[in-house]
C-alpha positions, -999 to +999 in steps of 0.1 A: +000+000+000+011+039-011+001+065+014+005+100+023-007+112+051-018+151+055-027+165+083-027+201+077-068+198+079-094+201+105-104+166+095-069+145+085-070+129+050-046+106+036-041+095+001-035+053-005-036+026-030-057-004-015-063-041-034-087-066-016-080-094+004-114-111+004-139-094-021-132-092-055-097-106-054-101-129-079-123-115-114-130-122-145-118-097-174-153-085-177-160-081-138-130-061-137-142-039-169-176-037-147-160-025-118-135+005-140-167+017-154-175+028-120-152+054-119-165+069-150-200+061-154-235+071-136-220+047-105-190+069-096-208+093-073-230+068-051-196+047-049-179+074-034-207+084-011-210+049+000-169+049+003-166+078+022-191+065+048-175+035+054-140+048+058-157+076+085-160+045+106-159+053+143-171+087+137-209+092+137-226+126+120-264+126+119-264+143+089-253+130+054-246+161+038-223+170+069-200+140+062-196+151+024-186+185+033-158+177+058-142+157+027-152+174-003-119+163-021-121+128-014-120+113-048-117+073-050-113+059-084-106+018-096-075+010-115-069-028-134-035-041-123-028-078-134-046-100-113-076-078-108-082-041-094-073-018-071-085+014-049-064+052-056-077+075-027-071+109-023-080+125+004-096+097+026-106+104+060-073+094+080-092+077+108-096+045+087-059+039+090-034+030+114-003+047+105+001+038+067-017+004+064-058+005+062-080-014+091-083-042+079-122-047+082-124-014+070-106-024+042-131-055+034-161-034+041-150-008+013-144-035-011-179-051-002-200-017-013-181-020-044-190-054-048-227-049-041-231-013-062-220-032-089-236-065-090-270-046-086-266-024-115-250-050-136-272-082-123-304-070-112-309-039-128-299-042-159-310-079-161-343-094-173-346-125-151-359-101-124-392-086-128-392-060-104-428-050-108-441-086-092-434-097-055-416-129-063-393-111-087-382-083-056-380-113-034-360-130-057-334-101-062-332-100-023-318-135-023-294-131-051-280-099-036-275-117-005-263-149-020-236-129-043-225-111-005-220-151+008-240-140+031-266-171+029-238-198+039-235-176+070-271-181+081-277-215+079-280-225+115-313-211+128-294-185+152-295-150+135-312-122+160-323-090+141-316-058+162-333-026+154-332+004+173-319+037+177-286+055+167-291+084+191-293+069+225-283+074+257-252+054+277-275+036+303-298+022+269-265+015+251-251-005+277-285-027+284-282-033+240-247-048+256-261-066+282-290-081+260-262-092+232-242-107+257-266-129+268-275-139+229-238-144+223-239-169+255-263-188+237-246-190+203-268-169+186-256-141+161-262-107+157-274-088+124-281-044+126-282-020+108-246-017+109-246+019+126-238+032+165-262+027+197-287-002+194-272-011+164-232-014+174-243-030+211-261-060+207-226-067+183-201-057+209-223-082+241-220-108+216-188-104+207-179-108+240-203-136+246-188-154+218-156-153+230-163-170+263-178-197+249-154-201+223-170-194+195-146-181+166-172-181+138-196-152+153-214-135+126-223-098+130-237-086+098-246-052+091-276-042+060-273-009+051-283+012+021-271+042+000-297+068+015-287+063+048-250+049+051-235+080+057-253+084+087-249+052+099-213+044+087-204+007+095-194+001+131-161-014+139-175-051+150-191-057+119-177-086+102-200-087+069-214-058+055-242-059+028-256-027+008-289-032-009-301-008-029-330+011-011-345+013+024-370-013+010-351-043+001-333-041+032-363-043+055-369-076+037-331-088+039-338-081+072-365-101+078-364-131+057-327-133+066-336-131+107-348-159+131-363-135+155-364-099+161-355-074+189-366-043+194-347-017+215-357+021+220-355+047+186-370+070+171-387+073+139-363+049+123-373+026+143-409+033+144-406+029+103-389-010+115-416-017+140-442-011+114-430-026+084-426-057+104-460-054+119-472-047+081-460-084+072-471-106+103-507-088+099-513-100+064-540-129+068-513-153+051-488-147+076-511-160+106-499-195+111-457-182+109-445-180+144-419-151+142-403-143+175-407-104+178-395-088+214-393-052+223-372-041+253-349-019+271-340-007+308-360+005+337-360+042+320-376+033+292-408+017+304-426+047+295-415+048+255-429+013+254-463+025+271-461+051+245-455+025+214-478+000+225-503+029+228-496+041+191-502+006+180-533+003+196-546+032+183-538+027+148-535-006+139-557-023+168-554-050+194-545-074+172-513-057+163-500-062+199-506-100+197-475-103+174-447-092+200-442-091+236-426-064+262-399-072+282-385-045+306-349-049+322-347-083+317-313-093+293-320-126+304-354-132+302-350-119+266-325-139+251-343-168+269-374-162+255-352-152+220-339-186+218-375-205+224-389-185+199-361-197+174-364-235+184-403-231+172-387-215+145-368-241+134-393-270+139-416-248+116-398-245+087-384-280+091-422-294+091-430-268+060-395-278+040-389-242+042-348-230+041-332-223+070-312-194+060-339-175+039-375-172+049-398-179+019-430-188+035-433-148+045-460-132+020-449-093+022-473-074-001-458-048-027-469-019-006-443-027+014-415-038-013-421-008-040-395+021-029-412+043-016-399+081-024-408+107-002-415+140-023-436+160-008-467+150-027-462+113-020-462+120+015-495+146+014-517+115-001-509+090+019-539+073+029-542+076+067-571+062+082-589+034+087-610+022+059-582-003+051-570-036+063-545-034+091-517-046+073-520-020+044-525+005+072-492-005+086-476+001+051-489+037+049-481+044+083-442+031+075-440+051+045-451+085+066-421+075+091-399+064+064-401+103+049-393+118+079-366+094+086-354+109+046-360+148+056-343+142+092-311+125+078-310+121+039-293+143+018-322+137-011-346+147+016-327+175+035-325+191-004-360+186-008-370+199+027-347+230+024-360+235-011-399+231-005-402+235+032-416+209+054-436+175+045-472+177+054-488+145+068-525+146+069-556+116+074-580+108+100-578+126+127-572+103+157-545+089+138-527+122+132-533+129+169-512+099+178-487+103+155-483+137+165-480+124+208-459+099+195-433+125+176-429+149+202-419+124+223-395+114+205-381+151+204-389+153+243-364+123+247-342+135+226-345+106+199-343+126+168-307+137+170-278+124+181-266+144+214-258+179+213-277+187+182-309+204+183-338+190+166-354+215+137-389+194+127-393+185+087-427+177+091-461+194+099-491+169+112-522+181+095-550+179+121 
């Protein structure tokens, strides 16, 4: 590896030559013409979005269009050497290096969004065996993105716990995410997130620690991200596979086709979006006989956000919404007990239905909730917001009004759009805007919306 090192910046840089040492070190001549074009072509910009995110690792900004203007010189561009490619940076965030040589899972995380950016455009995309207009054509893409990551072969024993939850959180929430991952890691189960900080870096770092004492050498900690929302939740350090699908939508369903059972810790609206997606699929009619483990929990302090949730999701989507997951407060054991029952009915299900282990086919998730959804300011003034719909479709409208503020509160599409048109206006039946509206300024009372130290400026208004 080249590097020069400059540190005559606020935020250090350092220009390097990188080749991989697990993705893509061994290619075809046409992968590696594929993977040039990148540097050139319509790709080069969300590559080096997606680059510069994962090279911030350690550092977290809330806001994606902060991270691009502390580097606005970082260029990264692929070169063909003999056996296959390489990486020229210039002007890479020096943090991602210890003296001259790259992290090394740093390192196999950059080459990994390479590998995915590029096997979407050229494999799904740009590839007739997937219709992306039907259900089973998304759901098939899904797989092959996460087959093409090796990410399958990973989750065939019927151990992988989903954990959603919030980036801004406080210490005392962080270290119970910790507590609760430890207790999985005990039990030899593994640990996917959404790759970022708080809830999503502690269930990682207990299990990591779990897995050590029971001398487990395999742990998996996988992290699903996408290109919206990377640069605000950069890769944490413990991640060991990192997967980049290509919108908010398709990795909800990596997420949960991919998981054996789901925890829930405190967030905000990013969460909320999580919470009701998932609710969205176990309420279809179809879904009624799949026993899917869902838990929601955190410490003492936190009993009252759960009252609040469970309260939201009474009043929108009804009592039988809170049939499908149960509450535990302050209880790391209790919930990784319960986590791994949940996963042994799991596993007797899909053996009875001949179902795979590592993938989750059986689940019907309806379009509503695959389509990408994009938040423009019309899209999120007609969503339909009341009741005269079946739960589950209400719990796919509902996701989409989180998922846009989610976009305006973080994304640098929906900052743009916010600063440009002012804020999104959500509007429907009344009792359901009243909720919502409880349930948001909550979230701002707690401080949920921002990570600490940054005030929260709203980029909504609830239409009463």
């Amino acid at each position: 590896m080249n590097s020069d090192i400059h540190y005559n910046t606020e935020y250090p840089v350092i220009d390097a030559i990188v080749s991989p040492k697990i993705h893509l070190n061994t290619l075809t001549k046409k992968e590696v013409s594929s993977l040039l074009s990148t540097s050139r072509g319509d790709l080069h910009e969300l590559f080096r979005k997606c680059a510069l995110a994962v090279l911030n690792c350690g550092v977290y900004i809330d806001d994606s269009k902060e991270l691009l203007n502390r580097y606005p010189s970082f260029e990264i561009e692929v070169i063909k050497e003999e056996r296959g490619i390489k990486l020229v940076l210039k002007n890479a965030p020096a943090i991602a290096f210890v003296g001259e040589k790259m992290i090394r899972g740093t390192s196999e995380n950059l080459f990994a969004v390479l590998r995915d950016i590029i096997y979407v455009r050229d494999e799904i995309k740009n590839y007739p065996k997937f219709d992306m207009e039907s259900s089973e054509g998304i759901t098939d893409a899904v797989f092959h993105i996460l087959r093409n990551a090796n990410i399958l072969s990973k989750t065939n024993n019927p151990n992988m716990v989903v954990c959603w939850g919030g980036h801004s959180i406080p210490r005392e929430e962080y270290d119970y995410t910790k507590e609760v991952g430890y207790q999985m890691g005990l039990r030899d189960m593994d640990i996917c997130t959404g790759c970022g900080p708080g809830a999503m870096k502690g269930p990682m770092k207990g299990a990591a620690i779990g897995h050590a004492k029971q001398r487990i050498s395999d742990g998996q900690y996988l992290g699903i991200t996408e290109p919206g929302i990377i640069a605000t939740e950069s890769p944490n350090p413990i991640v060991n596979n990192l997967v980049i699908m290509p919108d908010v939508e398709k990795r909800l369903e990596a997420f949960v086709r991919l998981a054996h059972g789901i925890i829930i810790f405190p967030g905000g609206v990013g969460t909320t979006e999580e919470i009701l997606y998932i609710l969205g699929i176990l309420l279809h009619p179809d879904n009624a006989s799949i026993p899917y483990p869902l838990i929601f929990t955190g410490p003492e302090r936190t009993r009252e956000y759960f009252i609040q949730i469970n309260q939201f999701l009474a009043d929108t989507l009804g009592i039988e919404a809170q049939q499908h997951y149960k509450i535990i407060i302050d209880d790391p054991v209790l919930v990784a007990n319960e986590m791994q029952a949940g996963i042994k009915q799991i596993h007797k299900f899909r053996h009875t239905q001949d179902d795979a282990s590592y993938f989750n086919w059986l689940l019907k998730i309806n379009q509503e909730l695959q389509k990408p959804f994009i938040p423009t300011h019309e899209n999120m003034r007609t969503l339909k917001l009341d009741k005269q719909q079946e739960p589950h479709l209400l719990a796919a409208n509902l996701r989409c009004a989180f998922s846009g503020i989610v976009a305006g509160n973080v994304k640098e599409e929906g900052i743009s759009a916010i600063e440009k048109h002012g804020n999104f206006e959500i509007q429907g039946a009344q009792y359901i805007m009243e909720s919502i509206d409880a349930l948001l300024k909550s979230f701002v009372d707690q401080n949920r919306m921002k990570l600490p130290g940054h005030q929260y400026t709203p980029c909504y208004n609830i239409i009463k």
